[in-house]
N, C-alpha and C positions, 0 to 999 in steps of 0.2 A: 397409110400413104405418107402422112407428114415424118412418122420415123425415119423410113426409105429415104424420102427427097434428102432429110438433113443428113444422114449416114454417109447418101452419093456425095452429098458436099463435103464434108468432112473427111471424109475419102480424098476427095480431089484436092482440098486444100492440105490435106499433111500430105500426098506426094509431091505437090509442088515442094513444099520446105524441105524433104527431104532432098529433093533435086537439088537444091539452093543452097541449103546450109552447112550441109554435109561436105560439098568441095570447097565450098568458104573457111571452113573450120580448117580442114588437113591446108588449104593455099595462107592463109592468117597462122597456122604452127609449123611449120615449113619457111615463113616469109623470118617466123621470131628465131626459128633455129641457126636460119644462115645470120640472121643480122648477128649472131652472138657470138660463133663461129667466125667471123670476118673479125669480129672486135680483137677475140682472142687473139687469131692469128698478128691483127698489127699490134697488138702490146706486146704478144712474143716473139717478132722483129723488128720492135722498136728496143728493148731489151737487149736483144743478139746482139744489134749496132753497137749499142752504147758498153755492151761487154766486150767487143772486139777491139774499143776506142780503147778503151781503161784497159783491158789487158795489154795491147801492143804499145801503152806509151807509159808501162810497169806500175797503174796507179790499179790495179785489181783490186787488191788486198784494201784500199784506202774509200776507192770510189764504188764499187759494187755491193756492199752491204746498204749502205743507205741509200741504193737506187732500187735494190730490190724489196727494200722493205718500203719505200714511198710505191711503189708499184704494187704492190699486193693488196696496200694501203686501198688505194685507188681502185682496183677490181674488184677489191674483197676477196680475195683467193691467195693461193700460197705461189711460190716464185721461189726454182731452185735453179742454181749455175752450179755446172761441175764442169772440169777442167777435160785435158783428151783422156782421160784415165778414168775417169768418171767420178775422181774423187770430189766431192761438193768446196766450190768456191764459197758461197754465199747462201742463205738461203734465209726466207722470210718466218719460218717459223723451225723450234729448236728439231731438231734427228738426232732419232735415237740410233746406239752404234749397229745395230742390223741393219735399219734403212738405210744408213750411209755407206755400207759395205754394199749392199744391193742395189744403188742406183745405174750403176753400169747394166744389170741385166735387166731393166725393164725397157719392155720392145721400143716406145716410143723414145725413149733418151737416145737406147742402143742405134738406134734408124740415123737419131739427130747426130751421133758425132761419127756415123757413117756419110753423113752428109744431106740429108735428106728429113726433112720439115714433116713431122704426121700431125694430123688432127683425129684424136677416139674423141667420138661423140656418142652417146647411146642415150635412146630416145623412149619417151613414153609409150602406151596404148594410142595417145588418143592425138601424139603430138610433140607431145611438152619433150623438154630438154631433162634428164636426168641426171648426166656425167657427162663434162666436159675438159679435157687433156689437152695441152698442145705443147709440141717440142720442138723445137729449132735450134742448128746448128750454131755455133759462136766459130765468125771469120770465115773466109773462104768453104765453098763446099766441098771442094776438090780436098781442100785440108783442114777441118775443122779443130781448134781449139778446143772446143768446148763442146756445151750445148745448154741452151735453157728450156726447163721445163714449166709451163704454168698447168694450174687447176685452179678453173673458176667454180665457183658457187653456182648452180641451178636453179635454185629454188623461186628464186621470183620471176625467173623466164617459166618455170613449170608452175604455178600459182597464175600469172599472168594467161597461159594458155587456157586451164582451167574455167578461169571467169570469162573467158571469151567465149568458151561453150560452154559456160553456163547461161551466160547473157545470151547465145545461141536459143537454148533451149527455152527460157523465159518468154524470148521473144515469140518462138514459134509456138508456145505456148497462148501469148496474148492472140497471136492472129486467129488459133481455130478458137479459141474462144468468141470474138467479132467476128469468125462464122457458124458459129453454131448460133451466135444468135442474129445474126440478118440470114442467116439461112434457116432458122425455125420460124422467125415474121415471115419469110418469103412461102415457107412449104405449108404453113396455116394458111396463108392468103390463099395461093395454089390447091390446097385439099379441100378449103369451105365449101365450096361447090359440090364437090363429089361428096362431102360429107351431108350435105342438104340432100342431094341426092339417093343417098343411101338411109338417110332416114324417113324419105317418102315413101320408098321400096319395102322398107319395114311396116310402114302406116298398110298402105297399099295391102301386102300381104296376111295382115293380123286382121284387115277385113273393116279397117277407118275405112272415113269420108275421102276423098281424093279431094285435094286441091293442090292445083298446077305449083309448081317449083319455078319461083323469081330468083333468077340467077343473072346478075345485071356484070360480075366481076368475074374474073380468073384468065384461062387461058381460054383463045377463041375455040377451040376442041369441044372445053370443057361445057361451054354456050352451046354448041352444036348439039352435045349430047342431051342437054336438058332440057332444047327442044324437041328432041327425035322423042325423049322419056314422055315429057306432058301429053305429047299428040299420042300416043300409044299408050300410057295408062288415061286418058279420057277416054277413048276408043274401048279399051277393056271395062273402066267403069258403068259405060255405056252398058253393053253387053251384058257386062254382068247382072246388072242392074233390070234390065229387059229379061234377063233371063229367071232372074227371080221373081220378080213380078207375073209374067206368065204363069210360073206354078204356082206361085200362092191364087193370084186371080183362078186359074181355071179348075185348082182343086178347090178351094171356095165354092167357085160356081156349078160345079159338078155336084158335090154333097147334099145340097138342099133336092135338086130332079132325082138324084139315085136313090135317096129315100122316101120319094111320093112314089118312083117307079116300085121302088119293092111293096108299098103299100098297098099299093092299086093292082100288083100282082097275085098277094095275099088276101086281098078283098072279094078276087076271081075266082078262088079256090072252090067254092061250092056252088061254082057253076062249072065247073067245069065238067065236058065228063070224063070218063074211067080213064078211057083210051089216049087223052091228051093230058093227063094228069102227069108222064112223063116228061111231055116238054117244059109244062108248067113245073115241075121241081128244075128242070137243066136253068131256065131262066133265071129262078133264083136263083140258083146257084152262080151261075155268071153274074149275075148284079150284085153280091155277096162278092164274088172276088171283083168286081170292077170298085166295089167299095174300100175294100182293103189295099187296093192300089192307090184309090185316090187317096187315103189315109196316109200310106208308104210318102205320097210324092208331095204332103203337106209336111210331112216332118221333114225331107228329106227340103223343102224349101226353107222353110223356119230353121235349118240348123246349117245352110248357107246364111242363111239373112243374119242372124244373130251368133256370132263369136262366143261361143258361152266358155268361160274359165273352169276346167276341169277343179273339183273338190274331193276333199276326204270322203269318200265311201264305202261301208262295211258293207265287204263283197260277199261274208258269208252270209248276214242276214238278210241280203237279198236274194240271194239265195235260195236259202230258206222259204223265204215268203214266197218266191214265184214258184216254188216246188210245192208248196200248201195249196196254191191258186189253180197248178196244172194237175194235182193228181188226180183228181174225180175226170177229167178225160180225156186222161192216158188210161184210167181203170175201164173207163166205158168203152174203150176201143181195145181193151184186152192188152195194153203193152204197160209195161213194167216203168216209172221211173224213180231210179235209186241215185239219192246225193249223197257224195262223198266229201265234205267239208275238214278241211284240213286247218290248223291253226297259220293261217295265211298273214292275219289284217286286215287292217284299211289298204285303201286302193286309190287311186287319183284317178277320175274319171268324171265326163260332163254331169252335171245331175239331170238324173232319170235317162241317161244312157245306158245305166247296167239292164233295169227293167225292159225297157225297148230293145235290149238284144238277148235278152234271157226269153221273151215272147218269141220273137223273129224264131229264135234257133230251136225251141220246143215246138214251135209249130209247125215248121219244116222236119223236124225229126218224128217229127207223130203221123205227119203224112206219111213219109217213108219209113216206118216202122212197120211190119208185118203183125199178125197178130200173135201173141205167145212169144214177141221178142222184150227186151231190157233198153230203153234208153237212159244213158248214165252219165251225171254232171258229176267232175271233177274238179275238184279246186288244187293247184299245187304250187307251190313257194320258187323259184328259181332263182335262189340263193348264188353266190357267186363262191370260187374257192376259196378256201383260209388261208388268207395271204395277212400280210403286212397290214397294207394300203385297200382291204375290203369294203371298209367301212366308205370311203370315196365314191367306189361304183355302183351302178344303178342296179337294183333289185327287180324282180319283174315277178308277177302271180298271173301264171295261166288257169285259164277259165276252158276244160274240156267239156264239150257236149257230143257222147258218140252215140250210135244208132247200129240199128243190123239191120240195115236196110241194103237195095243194089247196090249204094253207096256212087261212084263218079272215079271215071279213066282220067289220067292226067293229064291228058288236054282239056277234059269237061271242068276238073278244077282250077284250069289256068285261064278260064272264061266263067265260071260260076259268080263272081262279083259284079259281071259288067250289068247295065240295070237293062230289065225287063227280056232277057236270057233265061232260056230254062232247058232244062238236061231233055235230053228226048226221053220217052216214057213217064215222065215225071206223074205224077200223082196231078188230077184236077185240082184245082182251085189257087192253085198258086198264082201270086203274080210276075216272077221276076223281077221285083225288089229287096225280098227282104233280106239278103244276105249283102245287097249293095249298101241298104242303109247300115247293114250290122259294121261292115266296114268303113263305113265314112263315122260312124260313131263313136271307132274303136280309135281311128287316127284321130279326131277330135278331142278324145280324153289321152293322145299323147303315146298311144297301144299302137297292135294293127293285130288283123286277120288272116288267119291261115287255115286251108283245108287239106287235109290229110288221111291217108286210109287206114283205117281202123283194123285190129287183129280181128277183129268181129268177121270182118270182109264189107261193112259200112263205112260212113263217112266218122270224121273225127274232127270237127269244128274247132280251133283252140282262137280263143282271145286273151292278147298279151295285155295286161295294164302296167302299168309302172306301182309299186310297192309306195304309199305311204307312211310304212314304218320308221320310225326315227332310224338314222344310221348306227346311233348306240348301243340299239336292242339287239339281243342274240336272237341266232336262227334257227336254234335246240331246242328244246325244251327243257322242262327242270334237271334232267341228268346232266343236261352240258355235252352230250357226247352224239346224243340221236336227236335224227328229228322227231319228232310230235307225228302220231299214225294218224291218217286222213279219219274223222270220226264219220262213222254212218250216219244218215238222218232220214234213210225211205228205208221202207219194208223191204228184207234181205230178199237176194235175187233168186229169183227163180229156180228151182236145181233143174 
């Protein structure tokens, strides 16, 4: 904002100078052109006079050398008299014999002993005077004697105009300087607010403490807005604040009764008999998922409540690990799972984010896995093209987890994130969180969440993180020329 304000100003004050200075200049070399131009003129009729005296009272020869040379004296320029022939009476500096054969044919002489007085002026770019001629007839016009020719010297009328638009430009140089800078005090004063502003919005959204914005200066707008802001992020504070409080409180409070409920249901078991021995497993079962909800919806408050800063983590031995943790039962349930770990990296992501979405998404894919099917985590590099400027742009490592299960229509995966949603048919026990938390976890470590349909004809879960790798390292392997083959790490698939 302070850029802009001062730019406008600076904008508006060089077109003013431009308006200003610009006809000042050409009206100031225009004003020095004629004044020089007029001088000419009366020294080359004052000249003509005093040649018309001396020639008609026969002292030419006597009196016209030394009036032309005290005149040229005086101007600084040359001062020539030639008679009706054109031959040179007098003249203030020596001619050579071509020039004086050639005075009669130059136009302004030729004009003057036709009777008629010219001024050649020719002028600079910018103004200035560069050549000035003047010639006037000697005696009567109707019948002139003569004619006098001057050439004055230019150079300190074009010098002169010069420093006038140089002094021009200086000046109008001193003025946008004394506005750029009472015009940068003015656009600081004017943006403090909004910059106050904008860094409580940043507080605000990174998930600080809210305290209200004291804006006591600026423009009355600017007051306006920084009350409408405090009344609406206290109101949001509020809210938010209420809202995480409830989940943490009543997942709290739910944990401790759901596990005396599963006890005290477990305790019943041999009493019960034959015939209701199926309700008695559905209950657990429901108290089993109403537990792993409330779990979902304790993380999913702790990870509002607390901003955690995404860190270095090795995605493939996490990997790893939750693959050693899940294979005994995905084996007990007859389905296959094969990891595919690629020379990826580290990863940026919250800690113990990867974990919590490596569960969530194996445990949903085991549900919906059939039996005598393959679920398969895939690690892959999403390197950018061999450009120049590669090493500047952001790298990203997708994390696939796909399934041969019924898998989801593409409406069903444009609602599968929303919390506590479930596909119709879905396998029991699910809650309808855990793909909301896998998403809030993904965008938390800086990633996001995307479902997609698998060549299998299942689903194809992919989460993006962002690459940890220094920007220096190459994304080949030791050839230089290929990537690095995704290395296996589960028992080959199925034929």
């Amino acid at each position: 904002m302070t850029r802009r304000l001062l730019l406008s100003y600076l904008s508006l004050a060089a077109l003013v100078l431009l308006c200003l200075e610009i006809p000042l200049g050409f009206v100031y070399s225009r004003g020095e052109r004629e004044r020089v131009v007029n001088a000419a003129k009366d020294e080359a009729e004052s000249v003509s006079a005093y040649a018309a005296l001396s020639l008609a009272a026969g002292r030419g020869e006597r009196d016209l050398p030394g009036r032309v040379a005290h005149c040229a004296q005086r101007i600084g320029g040359k001062v020539v008299i030639v008679d009706a022939a054109g031959t040179p009476l007098a003249a203030s500096h020596r001619l050579d014999a071509g020039m004086s054969g050639n005075l009669a044919a130059r136009p302004g002489i030729a004009a003057a002993l036709r009777g008629t007085s010219t001024v050649d002026v020719r002028t600079s770019t910018i103004g200035g005077v560069e050549y000035l001629s003047v010639a006037a007839p000697v005696g009567q016009e109707a019948r002139p004697v003569g004619a006098v020719w001057l050439t004055v010297p230019t150079r300190t009328v074009h010098e002169r105009v010069h420093d006038v638009w140089l002094l021009l430009a200086l000046g109008g140089f001193a003025v946008l300087t004394a506005v750029a800078v009472v015009g940068f005090a003015f656009a600081r004063w004017a943006g403090r607010p909004i910059r106050e502003l904008e860094q409580a919005t940043h507080d605000l959204a990174d998930g600080g403490r809210f305290e209200p914005v004291t804006i006591t200066t600026g423009p009355p707008e600017v007051r306006s807005l920084a009350a409408a802001f405090n009344h609406t992020a206290a109101r949001f504070a509020h809210l938010l604040a209420s809202q995480r409080a409830f989940a943490g409180e009543a997942s709290h409070q739910l944990k401790t009764p759901l596990a005396a409920l599963r006890l005290r249901l477990e305790n019943m078991e041999p009493d019960v008999a034959a015939r209701a021995r199926g309700s008695l497993t559905a209950a657990l079962t429901e108290t089993d998922r109403l537990a792993r909800m409330v779990g979902h919806l304790l993380a999913m408050a702790r990870l509002e409540e607390h901003a955690a800063i995404p860190a270095t983590v090795d995605l493939g031995a996490v990997c790893a690990e939750r693959h050693r943790t899940w294979q005994p039962l995905f084996a007990r349930e007859d389905v296959s799972l094969a990891l595919f770990a690629g020379s990826v990296g580290p990863v940026l992501a919250v800690p113990g984010a990867v974990e919590q979405i490596m569960d969530n998404l194996l445990s949903n894919a085991l549900r919906a896995s059939p039996a005598g099917s393959t679920v398969t985590v895939e690690l892959r590099l999403q390197a950018p093209p061999r450009r120049a400027l590669r090493d500047s742009r952001p790298r990203w490592v997708d994390l696939h987890v796909t399934d041969e299960g019924p898998g989801m229509t593409e409406e069903q995966r444009a609602r599968a994130f929303d919390r506590f949603w479930r596909a119709p048919g879905a396998p029991k026990g699910g809650t309808g969180l855990g793909l909301a938390l896998v998403q809030r976890l993904a965008h938390a470590s800086g990633g996001e969440a995307t479902l997609r349909a698998a060549a299998t004809g299942g689903l194809d879960v992919v989460i993006r993180l962002p690459s940890a790798r220094p920007p220096g390292e190459s994304d080949h392997g030791p050839g230089g020329d290929r990537p690095r083959k995704p290395r296996r790490e589960a028992p080959a698939l199925p034929a």
